[in-house]
N, C-alpha and C positions, 0 to 999 in steps of 0.2 A: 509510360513512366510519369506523367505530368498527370495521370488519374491519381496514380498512387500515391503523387502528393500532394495533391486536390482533399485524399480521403486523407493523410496520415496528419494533415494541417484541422480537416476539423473534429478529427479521434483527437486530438491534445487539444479543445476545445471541451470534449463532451467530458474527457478524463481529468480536466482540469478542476472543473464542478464540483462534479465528487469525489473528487481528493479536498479541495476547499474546506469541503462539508466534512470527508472523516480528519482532516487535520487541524482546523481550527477550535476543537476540543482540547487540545492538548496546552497549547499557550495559555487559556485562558480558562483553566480546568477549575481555580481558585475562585473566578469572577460566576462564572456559570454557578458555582457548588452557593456561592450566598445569595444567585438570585431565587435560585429553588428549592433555598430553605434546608439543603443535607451537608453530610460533611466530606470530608477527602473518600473515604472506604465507601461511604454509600453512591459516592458518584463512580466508584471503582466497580462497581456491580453493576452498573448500567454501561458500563464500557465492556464488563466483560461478559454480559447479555450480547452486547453490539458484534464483540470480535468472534464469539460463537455464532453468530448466525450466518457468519461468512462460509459455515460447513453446510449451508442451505446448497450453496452456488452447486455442486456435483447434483444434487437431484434436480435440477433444473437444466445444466448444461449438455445432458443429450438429448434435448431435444433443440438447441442451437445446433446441435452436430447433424441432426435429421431435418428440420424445418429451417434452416439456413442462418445468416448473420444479424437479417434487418431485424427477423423477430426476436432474435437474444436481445439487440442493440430497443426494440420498441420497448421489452418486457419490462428490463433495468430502468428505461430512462422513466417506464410510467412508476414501475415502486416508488425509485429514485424521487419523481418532484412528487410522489404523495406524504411521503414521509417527512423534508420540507417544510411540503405546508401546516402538516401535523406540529413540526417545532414549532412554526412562528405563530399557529393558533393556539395549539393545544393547553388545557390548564393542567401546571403541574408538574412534579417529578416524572409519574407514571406515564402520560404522554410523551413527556421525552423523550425516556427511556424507550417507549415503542418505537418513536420517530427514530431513534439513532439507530433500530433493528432495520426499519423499510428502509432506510437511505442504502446503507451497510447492505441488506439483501440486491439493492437494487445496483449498486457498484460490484458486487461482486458477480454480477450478471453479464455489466455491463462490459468488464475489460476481460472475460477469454470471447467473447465474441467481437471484439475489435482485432484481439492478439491471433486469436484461429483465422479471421478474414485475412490480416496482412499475411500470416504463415501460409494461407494457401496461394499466395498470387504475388510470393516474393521468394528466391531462391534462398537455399540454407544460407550458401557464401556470403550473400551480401544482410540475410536476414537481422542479425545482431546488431546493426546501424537501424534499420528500420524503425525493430520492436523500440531499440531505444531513444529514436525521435518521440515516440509515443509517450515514454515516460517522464520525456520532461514535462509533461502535467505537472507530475507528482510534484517536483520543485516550483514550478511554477507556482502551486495551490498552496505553498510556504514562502514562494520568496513575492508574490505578489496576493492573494487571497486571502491567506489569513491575516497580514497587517491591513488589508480594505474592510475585514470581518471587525479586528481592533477598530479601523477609524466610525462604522458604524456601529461597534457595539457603547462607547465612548460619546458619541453623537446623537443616537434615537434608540437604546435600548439593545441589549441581549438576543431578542427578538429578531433582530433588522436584519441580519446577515440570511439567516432562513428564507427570509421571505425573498429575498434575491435571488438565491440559490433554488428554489421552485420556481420562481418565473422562468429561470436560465433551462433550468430541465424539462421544461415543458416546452421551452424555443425549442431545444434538441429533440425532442420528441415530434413537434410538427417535421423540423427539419427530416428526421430519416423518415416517416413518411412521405413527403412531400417528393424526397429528391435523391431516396439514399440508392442503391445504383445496383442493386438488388442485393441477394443471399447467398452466395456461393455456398453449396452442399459437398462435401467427401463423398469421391468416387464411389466408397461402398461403406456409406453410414450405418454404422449400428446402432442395434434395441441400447435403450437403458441398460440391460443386464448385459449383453455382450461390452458395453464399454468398460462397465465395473471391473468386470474380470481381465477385461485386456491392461486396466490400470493396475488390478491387484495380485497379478501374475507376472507382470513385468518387474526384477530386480533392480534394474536401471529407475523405472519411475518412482518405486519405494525407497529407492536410497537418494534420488534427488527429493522426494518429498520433507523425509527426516531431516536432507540438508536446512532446505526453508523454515521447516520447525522449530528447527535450534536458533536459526538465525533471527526469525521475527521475535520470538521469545526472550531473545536477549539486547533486542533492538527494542521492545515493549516496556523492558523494565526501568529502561533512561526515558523513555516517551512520556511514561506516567508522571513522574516526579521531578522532571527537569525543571519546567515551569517553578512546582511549589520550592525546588534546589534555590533557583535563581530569585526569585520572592523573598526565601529565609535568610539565605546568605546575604544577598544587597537591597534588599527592599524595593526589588522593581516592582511598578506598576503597569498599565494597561497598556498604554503607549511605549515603554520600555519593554514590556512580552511582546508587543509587536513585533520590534527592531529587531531581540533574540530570535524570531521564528523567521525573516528577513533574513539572516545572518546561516542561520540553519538550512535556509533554502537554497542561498546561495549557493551552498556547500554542496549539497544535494546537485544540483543545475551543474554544479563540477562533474563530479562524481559519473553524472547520466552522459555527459559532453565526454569525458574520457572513453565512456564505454562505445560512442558512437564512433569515436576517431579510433579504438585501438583493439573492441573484440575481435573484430572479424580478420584483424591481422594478425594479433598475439595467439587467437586460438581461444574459443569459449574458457574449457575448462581449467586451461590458464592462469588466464583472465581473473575465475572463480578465486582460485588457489592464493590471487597476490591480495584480491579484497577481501577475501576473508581475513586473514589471516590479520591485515592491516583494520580489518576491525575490533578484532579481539584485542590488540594493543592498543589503540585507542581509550576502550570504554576502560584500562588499567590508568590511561594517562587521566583522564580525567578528573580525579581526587587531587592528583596533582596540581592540576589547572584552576582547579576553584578558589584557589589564595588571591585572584583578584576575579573584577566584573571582564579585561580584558583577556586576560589566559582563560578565563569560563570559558568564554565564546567561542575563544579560541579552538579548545579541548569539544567542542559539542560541533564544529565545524567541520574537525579530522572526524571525527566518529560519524557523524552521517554524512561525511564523502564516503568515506570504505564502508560504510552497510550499502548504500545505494547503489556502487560501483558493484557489489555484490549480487546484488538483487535485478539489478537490471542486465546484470554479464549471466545470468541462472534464466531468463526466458527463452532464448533463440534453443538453449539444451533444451528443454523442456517441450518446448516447442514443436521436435523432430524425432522426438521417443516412440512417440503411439500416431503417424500422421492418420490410421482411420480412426481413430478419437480422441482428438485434437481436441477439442474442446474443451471434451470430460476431464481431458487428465488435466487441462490448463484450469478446469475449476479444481480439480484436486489441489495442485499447487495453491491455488487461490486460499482453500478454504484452509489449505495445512496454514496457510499464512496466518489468516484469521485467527484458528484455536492459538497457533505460538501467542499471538497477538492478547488471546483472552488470559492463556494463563502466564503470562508477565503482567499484566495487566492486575491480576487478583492477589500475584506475591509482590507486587512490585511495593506496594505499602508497608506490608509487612516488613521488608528488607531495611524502605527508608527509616522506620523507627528506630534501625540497629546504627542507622548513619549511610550517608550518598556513597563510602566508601564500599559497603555489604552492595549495594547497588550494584556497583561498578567489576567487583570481583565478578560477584554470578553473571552477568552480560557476557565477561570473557572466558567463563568456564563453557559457557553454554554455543560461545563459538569456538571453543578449542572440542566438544563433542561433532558439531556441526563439520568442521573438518576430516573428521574423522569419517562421517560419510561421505564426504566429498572426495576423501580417495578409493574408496570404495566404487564412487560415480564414476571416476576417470579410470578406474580398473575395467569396468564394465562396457566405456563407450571409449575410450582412447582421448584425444581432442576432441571430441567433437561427435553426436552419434553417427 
């Protein structure tokens, strides 16, 4: 037990990284778009270049399922800091834009072969605490990363935070060589193609996939436009998007802390059923909440506690659907998250031209679909598969 939390202490180390790196685009999506010379829509096509290349991670993840954990966890962490250092050198839009592909390929790499290694060497019952120690990265990399991104981009340049973030990924990279504790393989790992079809044959895995679909989709569409919300409404700056993304993490750091103290009790699919549901009223409240800078925060605080209490109560199921390809389907999940990701990300502009309110409706239609296969999931696996 004291390995496993040896390992789950420096996985929210490695995941913390590269969450950093894909979330501190978003706070500061205004400040990045005038250093590189384009405007709101053309940084919107290089985010959803990014959130599509998250559909890389399945052609890559069985061979994590055959060649073990360390070398998923090497592959990620090497894309991961090349892409990095690609931001904090590279001239240009066009580098950017690649760079936000290699980070994006190499995170998407990088968490089903953290999330397969704990699922093999941690029981269902208690798994749902585990996975979700893991994910307070994700908060973590908003409630302390990207206001340290803010205080260096404010301090030495746009640039500075990149280049931190490849040093960081290259520490993690000597580290799993150096010490990482080997590769645990599935009893009876499959081909490439035998994983596919065990993913695209399983009902259960296709209606938890369409869950995440709808969810990140409608979770992308607030992502995009919050920042510039919060910008046009009260005129924050650099150091105030900071605070906002600070404020949003926190919420998050709730959200993953409830799911640690209450999945494994309440019952996954449960669990699912009360964040979802409390997130699609949320992203309705939010129009509401924008009549001052205080209820903003407020209103953007509820809405990513209930998507994260979502998303992080949707692993440990996912988790135990396919366990001889574990991986694969954990990249599945991964990358359905990605594309939702890319296309809120491509309408999400579109909407804000009609007003944050067009936002906020499609957010919660697009979780009231997501529900819709979510009972469909609990049809299929009861609580829990």
């Amino acid at each position: 037990m004291r390995r496993i939390r040896s390992q789950i202490a420096f996985f929210v180390a490695v995941r913390a990284a590269s969450n950093t790196a894909y979330r501190m685009v978003y706070p500061f999506l205004p400040v990045l778009a005038r250093a590189l010379g384009v405007d709101l829509a053309t940084m919107s096509l290089a985010l959803s270049a990014r959130s599509a290349s998250g559909a890389l991670g399945p052609l890559i993840a069985p061979l994590t399922d055959r060649r073990g954990r360390r070398f998923g966890l090497t592959l990620g962490l090497g894309l991961f800091a090349s892409g990095a250092f690609l931001a904090a050198a590279g001239p240009g839009f066009a580098a950017f834009a690649i760079a936000l592909v290699l980070m994006t390929v190499g995170k998407y790499v990088i968490d089903p072969a953290i999330l397969a290694h704990l699922s093999d060497n941690v029981p269902y019952d208690r798994r749902g605490r585990a996975l979700a120690l893991t994910e307070l990265s994700w908060s973590l990399a908003f409630f302390a990363g990207v206001p340290a991104a803010g205080f260096l981009i404010g301090r030495f340049g746009w640039r500075s935070p990149f280049l931190v973030l490849a040093l960081l990924g290259l520490a993690g990279l000597v580290s799993v060589r150096a010490v990482f504790w080997g590769g645990a393989r599935t009893a009876a790992a499959a081909g490439h193609r035998e994983s596919y079809l065990a993913v695209l044959r399983s009902p259960a895995a296709l209606a938890g996939i369409a869950v995440i679909l709808g969810v990140s989709m409608s979770n992308e569409l607030v992502n995009l436009v919050f920042g510039v919300w919060l910008e046009d409404s009260f005129g924050l700056k650099i150091a105030a998007l900071g605070a906002a993304a600070a404020i949003v993490g926190a919420a998050e750091f709730g959200g993953e802390s409830l799911v640690v103290a209450t999945v494994d009790r309440l019952g996954k699919i449960r669990a699912l059923m009360i964040g979802l549901a409390g997130s699609g009223a949320a992203a309705l409240v939010l129009p509401l909440a924008g009549r001052s800078r205080l209820t903003a925060f407020a209103g953007l605080a509820l809405f990513y506690l209930a998507f994260e209490y979502t998303v992080v109560s949707m692993l440990p199921v996912m988790s135990e659907i396919l366990p001889q390809a574990r991986a694969t389907l954990l990249a599945f999940y991964a990358a359905s998250f990605s594309l939702g990701r890319a296309a809120g990300s491509l309408l999400s502009p579109v909407l804000y031209g009609l007003g944050f309110t067009a936002v906020a409706v499609a957010a919660a239609a697009l979780d009231a679909v997501a529900f819709l296969f979510l009972l469909r999931l609990r049809r299929l696996t009861g609580d829990g598969p």
